[in-house]
KEMAR-319421 format. One record per atom (N, C-alpha, C, CB): residue in one letter; atom name; x, y negated, z. Coordinates in Angstrom, 3 decimals. Last residue first. Glycine has a CB too. Example, Ala and Ser with C-alpha at 12.3 -4.5 7.8 and 13.67 -1.06 7.14 Angstrom:
loza;drenti;xx;yy;zz
s;N;12.850;2.250;7.080
s;CA;13.670;1.060;7.140
s;C;12.900;-0.030;7.870
s;CB;14.084;0.598;5.725
a;N;13.190;5.690;7.800
a;CA;12.300;4.500;7.800
a;C;13.200;3.300;7.800
a;CB;11.308;4.473;9.046
***
This chain:
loza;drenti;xx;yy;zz
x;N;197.809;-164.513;182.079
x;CA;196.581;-165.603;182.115
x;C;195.741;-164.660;181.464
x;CB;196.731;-167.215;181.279
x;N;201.450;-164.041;183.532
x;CA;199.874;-163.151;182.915
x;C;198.597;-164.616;183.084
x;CB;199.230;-161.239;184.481
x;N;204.432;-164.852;182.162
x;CA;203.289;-165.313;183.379
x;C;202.204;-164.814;182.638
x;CB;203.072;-167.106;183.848
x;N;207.286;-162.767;182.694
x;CA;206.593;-163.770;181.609
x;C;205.190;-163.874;182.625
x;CB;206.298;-162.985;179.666
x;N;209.302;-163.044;184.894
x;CA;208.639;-162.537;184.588
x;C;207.705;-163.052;184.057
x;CB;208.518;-162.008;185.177
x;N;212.765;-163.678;184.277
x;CA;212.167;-164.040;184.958
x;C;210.629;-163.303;183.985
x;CB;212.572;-165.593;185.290
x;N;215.895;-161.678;185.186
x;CA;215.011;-162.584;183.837
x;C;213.399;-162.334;184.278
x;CB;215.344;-161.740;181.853
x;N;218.973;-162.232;186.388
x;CA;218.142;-162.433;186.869
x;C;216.822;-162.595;185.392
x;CB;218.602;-163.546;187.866
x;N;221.383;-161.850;184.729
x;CA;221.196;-160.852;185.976
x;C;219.794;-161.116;186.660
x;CB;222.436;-161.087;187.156
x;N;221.641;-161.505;181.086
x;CA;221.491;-162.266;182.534
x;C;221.164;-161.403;183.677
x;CB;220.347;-163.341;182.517
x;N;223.116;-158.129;179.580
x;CA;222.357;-160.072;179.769
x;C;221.973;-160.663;180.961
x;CB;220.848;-160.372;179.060
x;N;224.266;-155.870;179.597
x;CA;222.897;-155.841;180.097
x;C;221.857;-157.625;179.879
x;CB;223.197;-155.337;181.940
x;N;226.898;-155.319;178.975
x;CA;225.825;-155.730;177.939
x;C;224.317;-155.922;178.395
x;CB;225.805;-154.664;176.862
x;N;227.618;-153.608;181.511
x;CA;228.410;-155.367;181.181
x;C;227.602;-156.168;179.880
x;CB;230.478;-155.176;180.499
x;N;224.805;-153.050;183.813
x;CA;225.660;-152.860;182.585
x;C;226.316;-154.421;182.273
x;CB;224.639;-152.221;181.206
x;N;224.673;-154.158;187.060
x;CA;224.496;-154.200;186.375
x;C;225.415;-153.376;184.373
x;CB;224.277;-155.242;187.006
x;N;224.339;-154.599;190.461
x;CA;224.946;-153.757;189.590
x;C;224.450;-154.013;188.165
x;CB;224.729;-152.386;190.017
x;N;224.310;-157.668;192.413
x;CA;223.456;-156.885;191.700
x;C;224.509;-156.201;190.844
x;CB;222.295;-157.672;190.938
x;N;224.024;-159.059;195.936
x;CA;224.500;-158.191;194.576
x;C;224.248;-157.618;193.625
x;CB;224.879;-157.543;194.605
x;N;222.864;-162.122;197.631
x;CA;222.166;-160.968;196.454
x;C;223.515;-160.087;195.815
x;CB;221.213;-161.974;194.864
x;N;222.248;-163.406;200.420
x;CA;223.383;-162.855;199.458
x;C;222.863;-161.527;198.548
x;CB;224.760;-162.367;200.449
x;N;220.567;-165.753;201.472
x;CA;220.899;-164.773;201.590
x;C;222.004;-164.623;200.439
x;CB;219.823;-163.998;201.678
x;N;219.029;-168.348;203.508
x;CA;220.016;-167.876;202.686
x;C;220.569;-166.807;202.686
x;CB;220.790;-168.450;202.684
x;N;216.202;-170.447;203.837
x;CA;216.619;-169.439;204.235
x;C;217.622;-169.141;203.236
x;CB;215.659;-168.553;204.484
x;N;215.722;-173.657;206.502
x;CA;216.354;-172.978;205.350
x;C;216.822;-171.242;205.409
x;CB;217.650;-173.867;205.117
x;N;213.451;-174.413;208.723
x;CA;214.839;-173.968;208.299
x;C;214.916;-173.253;206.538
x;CB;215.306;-172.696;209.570
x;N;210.520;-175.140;208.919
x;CA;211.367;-175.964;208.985
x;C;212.791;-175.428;208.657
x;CB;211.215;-176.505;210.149
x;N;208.956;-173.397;207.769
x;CA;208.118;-174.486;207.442
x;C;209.365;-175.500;207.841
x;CB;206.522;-174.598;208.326
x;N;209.338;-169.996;206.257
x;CA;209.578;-171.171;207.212
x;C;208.997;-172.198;206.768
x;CB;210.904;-171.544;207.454
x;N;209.400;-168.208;204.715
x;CA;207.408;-168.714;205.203
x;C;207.977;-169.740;205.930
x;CB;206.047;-167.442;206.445
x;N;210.646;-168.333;201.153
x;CA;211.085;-168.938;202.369
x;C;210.037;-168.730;203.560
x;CB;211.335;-170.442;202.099
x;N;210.477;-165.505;198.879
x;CA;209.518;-167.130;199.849
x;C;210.597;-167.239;201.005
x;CB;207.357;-166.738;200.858
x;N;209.572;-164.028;196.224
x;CA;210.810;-164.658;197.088
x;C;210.462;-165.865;197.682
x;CB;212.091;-164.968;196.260
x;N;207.957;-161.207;195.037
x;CA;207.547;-162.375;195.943
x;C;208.983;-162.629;196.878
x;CB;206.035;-161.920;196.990
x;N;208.957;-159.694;193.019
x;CA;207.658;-160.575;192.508
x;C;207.191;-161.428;193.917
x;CB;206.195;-159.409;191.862
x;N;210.647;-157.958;191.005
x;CA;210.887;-158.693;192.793
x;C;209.453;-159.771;192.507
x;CB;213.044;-159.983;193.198
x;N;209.942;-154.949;189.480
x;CA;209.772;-156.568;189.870
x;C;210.153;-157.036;191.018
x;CB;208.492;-157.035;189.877
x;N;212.840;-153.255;188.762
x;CA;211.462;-153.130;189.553
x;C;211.138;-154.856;189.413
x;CB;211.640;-152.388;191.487
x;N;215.047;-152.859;187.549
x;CA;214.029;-153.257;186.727
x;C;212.678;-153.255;187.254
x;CB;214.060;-152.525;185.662
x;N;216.187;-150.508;189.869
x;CA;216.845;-151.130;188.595
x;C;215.411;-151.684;188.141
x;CB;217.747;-149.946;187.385
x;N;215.055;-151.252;193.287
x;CA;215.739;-150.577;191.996
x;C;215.941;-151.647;190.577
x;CB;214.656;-149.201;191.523
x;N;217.045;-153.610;195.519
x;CA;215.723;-153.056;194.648
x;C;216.211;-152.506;193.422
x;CB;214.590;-154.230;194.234
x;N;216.798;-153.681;199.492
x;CA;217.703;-152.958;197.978
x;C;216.469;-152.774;196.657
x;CB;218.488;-150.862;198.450
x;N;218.195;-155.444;201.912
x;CA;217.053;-154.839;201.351
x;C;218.066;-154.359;199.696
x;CB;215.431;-156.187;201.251
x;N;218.963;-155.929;205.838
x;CA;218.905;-156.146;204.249
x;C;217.280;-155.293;203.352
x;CB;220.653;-155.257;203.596
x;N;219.300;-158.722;208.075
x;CA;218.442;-157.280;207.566
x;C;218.986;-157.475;206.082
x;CB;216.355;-157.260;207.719
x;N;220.656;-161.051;209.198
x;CA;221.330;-159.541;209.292
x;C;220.479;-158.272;208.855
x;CB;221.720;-159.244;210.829
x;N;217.547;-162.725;209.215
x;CA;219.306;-162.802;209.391
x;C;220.015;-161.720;209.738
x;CB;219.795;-163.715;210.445
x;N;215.040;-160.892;208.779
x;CA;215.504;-161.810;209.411
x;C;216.679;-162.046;208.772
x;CB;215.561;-161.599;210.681
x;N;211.805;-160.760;206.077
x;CA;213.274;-160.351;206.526
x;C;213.694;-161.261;207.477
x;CB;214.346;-160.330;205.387
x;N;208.546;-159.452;205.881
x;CA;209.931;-160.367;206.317
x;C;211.193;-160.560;206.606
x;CB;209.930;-160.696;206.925
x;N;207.617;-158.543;202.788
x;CA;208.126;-158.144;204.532
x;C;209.284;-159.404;204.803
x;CB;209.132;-156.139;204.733
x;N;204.672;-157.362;201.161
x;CA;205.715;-158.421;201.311
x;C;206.226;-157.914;202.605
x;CB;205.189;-160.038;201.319
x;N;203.603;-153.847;199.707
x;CA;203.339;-155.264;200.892
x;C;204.377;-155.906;201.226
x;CB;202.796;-154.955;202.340
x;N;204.423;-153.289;196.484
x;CA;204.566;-152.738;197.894
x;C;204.271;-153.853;198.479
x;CB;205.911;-152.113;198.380
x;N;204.435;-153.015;193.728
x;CA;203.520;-153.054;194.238
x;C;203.059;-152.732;196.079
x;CB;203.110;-152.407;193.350
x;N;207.523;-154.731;193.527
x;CA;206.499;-154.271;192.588
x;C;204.779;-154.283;193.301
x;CB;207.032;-152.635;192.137
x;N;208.711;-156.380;196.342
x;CA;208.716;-156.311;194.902
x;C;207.664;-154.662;194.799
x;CB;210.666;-156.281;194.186
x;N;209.158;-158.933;198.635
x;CA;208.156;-158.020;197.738
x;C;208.527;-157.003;196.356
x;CB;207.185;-159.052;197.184
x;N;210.119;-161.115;201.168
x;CA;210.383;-160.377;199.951
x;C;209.659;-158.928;199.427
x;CB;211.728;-160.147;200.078
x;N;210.718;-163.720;202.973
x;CA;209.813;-162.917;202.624
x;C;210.264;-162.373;201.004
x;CB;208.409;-163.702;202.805
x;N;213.316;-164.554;205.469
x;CA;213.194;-164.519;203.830
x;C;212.147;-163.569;203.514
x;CB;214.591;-164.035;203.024
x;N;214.593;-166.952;207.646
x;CA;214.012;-165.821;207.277
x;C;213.328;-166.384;205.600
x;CB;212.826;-165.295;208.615
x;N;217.882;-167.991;208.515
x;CA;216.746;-167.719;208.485
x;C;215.826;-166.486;208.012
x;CB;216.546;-168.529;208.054
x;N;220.959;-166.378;206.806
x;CA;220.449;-167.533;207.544
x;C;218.661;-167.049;207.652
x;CB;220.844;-169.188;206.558
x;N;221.342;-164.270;205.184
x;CA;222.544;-164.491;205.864
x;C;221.690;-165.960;206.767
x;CB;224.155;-164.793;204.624
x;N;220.387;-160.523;204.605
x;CA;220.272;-162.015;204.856
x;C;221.126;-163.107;205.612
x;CB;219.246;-162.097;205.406
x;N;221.516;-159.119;201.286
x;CA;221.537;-159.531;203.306
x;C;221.279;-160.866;202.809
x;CB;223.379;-159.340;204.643
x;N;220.565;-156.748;199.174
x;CA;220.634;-157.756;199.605
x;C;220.826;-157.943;201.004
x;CB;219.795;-158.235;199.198
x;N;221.109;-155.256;195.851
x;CA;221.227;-154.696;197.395
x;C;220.798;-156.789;198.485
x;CB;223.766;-153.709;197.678
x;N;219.906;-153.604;192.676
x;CA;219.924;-154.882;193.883
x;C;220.458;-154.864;195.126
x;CB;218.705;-155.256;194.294
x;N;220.429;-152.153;189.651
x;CA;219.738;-151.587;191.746
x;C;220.426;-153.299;191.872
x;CB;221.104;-149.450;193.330
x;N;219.792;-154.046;186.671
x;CA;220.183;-152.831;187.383
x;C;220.231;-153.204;188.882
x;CB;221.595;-152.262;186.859
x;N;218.470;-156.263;185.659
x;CA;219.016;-154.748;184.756
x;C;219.536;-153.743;185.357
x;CB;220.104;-154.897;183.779
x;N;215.736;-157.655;187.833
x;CA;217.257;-157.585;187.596
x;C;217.485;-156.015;186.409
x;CB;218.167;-157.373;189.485
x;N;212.815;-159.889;187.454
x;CA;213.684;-158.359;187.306
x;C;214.660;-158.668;187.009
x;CB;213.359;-157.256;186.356
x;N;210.938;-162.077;188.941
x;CA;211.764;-161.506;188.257
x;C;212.425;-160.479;188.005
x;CB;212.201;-161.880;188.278
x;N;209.120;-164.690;189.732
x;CA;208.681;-163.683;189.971
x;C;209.663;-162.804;188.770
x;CB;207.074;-163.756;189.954
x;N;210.660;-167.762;191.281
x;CA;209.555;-166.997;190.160
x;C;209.804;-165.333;190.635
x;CB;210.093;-167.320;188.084
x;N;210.720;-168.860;194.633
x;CA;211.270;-168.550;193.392
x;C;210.042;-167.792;192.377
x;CB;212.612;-167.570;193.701
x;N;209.428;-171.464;197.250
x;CA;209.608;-169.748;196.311
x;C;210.457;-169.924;195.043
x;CB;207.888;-169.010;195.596
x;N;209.310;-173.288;200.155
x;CA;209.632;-173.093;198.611
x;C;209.627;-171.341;198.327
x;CB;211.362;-173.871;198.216
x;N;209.313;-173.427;203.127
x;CA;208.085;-173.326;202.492
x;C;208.134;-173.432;201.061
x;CB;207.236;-174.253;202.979
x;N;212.354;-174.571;203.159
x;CA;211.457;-174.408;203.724
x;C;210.289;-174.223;202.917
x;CB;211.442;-175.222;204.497
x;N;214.965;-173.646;200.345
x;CA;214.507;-174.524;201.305
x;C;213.060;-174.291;201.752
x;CB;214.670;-175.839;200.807
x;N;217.017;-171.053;200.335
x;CA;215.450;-171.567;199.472
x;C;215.055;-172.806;200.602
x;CB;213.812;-169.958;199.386
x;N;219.405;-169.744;198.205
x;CA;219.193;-170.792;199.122
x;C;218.302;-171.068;198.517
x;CB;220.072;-171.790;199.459
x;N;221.897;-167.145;197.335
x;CA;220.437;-167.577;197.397
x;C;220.025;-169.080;198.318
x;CB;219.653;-166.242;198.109
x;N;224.530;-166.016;195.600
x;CA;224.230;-167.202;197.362
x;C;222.937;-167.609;196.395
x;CB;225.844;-169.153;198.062
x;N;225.910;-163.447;194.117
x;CA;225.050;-164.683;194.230
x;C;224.785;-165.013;195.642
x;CB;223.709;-164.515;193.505
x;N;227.930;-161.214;192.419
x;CA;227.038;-161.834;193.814
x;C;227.046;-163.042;193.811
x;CB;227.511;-161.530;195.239
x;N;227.684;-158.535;190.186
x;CA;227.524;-159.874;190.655
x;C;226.883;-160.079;191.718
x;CB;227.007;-160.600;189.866
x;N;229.497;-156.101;188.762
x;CA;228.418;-156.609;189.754
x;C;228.791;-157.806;189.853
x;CB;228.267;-155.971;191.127
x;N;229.584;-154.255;185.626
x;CA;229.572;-155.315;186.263
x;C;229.068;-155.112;187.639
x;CB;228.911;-156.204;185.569
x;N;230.036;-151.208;183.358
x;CA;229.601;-151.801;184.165
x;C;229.761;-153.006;185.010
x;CB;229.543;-151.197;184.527
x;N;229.620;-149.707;180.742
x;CA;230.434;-149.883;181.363
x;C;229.324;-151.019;181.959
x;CB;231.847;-150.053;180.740
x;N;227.127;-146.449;180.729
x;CA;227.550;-147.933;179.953
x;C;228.688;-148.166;181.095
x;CB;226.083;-149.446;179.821
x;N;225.894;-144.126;181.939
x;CA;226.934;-144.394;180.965
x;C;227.211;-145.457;180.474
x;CB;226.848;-143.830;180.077
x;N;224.086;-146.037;184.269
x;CA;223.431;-145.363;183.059
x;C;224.573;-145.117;181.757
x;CB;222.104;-146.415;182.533
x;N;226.830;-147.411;184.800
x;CA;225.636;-147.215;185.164
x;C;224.667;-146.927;184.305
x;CB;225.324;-148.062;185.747
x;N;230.320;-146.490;185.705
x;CA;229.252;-146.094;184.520
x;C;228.047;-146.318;185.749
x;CB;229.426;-144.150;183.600
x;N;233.191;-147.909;187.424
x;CA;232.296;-146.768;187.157
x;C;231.485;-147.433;186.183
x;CB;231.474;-146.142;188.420
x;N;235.351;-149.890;187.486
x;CA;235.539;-148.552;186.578
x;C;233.947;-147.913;186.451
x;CB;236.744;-147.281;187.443
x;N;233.622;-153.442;186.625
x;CA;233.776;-152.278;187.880
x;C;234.062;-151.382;186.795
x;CB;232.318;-151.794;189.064
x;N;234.116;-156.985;186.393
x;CA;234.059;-155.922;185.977
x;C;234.239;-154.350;186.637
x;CB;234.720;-156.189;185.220
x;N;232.526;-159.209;188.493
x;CA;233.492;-158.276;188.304
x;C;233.051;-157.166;187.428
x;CB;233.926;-157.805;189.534
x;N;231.799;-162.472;189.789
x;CA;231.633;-161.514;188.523
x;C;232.695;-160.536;188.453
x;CB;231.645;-162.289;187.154
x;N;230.694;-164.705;192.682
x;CA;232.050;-163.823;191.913
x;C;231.071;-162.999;190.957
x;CB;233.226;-162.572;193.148
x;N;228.433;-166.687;192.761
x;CA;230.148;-165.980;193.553
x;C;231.107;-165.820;193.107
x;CB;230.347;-164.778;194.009
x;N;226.588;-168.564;191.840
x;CA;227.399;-167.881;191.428
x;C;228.734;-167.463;192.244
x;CB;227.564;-168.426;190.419
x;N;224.201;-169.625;193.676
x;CA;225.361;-170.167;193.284
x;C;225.414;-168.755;192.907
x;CB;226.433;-170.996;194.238
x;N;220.301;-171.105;193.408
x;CA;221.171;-169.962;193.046
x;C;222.700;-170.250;192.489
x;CB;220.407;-169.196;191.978
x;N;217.822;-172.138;195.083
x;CA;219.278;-172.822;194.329
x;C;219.872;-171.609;194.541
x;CB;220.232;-174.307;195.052
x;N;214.576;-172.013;194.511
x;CA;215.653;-171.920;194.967
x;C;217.133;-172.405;194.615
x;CB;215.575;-170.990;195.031
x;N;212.810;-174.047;193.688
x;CA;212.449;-173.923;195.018
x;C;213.769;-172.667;195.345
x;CB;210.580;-173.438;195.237
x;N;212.996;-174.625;190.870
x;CA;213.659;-175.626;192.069
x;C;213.630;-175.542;193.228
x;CB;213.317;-176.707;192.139
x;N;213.465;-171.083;189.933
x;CA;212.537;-172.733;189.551
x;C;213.455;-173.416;190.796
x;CB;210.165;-172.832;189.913
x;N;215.420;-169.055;188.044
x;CA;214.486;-169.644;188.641
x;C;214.224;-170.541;188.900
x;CB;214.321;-169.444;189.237
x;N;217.322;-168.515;185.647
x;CA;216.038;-167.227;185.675
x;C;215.322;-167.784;187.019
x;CB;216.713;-165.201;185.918
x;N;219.202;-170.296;185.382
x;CA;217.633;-170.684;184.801
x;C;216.938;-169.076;184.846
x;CB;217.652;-171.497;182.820
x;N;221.248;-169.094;186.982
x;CA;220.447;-170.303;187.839
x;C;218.838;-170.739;186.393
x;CB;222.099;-172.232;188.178
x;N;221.914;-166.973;185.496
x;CA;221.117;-166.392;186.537
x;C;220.547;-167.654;186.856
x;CB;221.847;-165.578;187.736
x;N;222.773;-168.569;182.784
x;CA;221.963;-167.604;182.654
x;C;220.819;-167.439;183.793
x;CB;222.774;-166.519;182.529
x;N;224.953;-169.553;184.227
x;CA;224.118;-170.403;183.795
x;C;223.163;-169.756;183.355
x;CB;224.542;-171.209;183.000
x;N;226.566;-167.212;184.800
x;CA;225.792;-168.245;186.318
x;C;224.676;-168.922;185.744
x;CB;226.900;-169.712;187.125
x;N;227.563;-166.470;182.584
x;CA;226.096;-165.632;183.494
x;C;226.031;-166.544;184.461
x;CB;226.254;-163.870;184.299
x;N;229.204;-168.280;181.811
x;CA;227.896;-168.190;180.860
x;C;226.444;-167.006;181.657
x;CB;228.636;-167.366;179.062
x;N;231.176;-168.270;183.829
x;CA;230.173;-169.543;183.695
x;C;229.109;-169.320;182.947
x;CB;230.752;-170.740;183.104
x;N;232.320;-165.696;182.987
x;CA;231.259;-165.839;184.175
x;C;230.462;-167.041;184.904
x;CB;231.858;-165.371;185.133
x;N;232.970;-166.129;180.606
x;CA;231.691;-165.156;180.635
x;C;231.165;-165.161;181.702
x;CB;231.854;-163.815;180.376
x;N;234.830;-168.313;180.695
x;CA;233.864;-168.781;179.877
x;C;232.354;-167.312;180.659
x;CB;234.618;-168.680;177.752
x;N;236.417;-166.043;182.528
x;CA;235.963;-167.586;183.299
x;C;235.245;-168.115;182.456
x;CB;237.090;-168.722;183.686
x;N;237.141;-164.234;180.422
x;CA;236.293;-163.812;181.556
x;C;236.107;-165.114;181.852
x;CB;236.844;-162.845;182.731
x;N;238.418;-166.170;178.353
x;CA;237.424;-165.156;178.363
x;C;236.774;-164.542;179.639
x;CB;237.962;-164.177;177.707
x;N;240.843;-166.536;180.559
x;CA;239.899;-167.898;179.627
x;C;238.638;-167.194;179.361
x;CB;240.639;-168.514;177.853
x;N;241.787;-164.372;180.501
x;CA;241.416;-164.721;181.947
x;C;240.188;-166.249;181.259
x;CB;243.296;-165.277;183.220
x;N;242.651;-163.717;177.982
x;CA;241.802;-162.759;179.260
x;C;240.953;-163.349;179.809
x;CB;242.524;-162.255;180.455
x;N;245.116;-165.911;177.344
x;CA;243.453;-165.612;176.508
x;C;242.507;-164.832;177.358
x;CB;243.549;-164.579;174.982
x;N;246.536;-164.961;179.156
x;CA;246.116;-165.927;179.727
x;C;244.757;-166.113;178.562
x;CB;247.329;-167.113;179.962
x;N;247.140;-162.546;178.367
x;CA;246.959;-162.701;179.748
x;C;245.731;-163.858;179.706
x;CB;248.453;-163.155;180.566
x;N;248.716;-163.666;176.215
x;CA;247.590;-162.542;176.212
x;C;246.911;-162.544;177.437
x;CB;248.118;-161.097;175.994
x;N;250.796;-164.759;176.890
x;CA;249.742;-165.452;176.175
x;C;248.448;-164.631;176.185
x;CB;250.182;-165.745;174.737
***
């Protein structure tokens, strides 16, 4: 019985971070939920998670401008994917490049530049298990 209370508890916690990561962006991407794991090691001494996500941006769409709670790693798995974060010049990524962003840096430019293919990649992100959503989106300056 114990077991099976566990496993109910983790499958409520890793529907409650998908639904978390898919509203940290707008309609120009579609963000699935993979997998959620609890990991032995410590990030910043806390106990720790990773999550991987399936990115999908349809042609000439973006995402908002966001920070993850902890390092990033990414591949690309289809087309091409422009990506930025903090104050460094955007770059293009192909299909089989990756990329990695520190803990709490901005990712502040996720673009598709295609005009006809779809681009899809695979996000991991490390995170503390108290850290809150994996994706939180960057309040807008006026």
């Amino acid at each position: 019985m114990t077991r099976t209370w566990w496993a109910l508890a983790a499958g409520i916690g890793l529907g409650a971070g998908a639904m978390a990561m898919a509203s940290a962006h707008d309609e120009g991407e579609k963000v699935n939920a993979i997998a959620e794991r609890m990991i032995l090691e410590k990030l910043d001494g806390k106990d720790a998670k990773v999550t991987f996500v399936e990115v999908t941006i349809e042609p000439g769409q973006a995402g908002v401008p966001h920070r993850h709670p902890g390092p990033g790693f990414g591949y690309i798995l289809e087309g091409e994917y422009e990506w930025a974060i903090d104050d460094q010049p955007a770059k293009i990524l192909k299909a089989g490049e990756t990329f990695y962003e520190p803990t709490k840096c901005l990712h502040r430019v996720s673009r598709n530049p295609s005009t006809r293919q779809k681009a899809r990649l695979l996000a991991v992100v490390l995170q503390p298990r108290d850290g809150g959503p994996v994706a939180v989106p960057e309040p807008a300056h006026e």
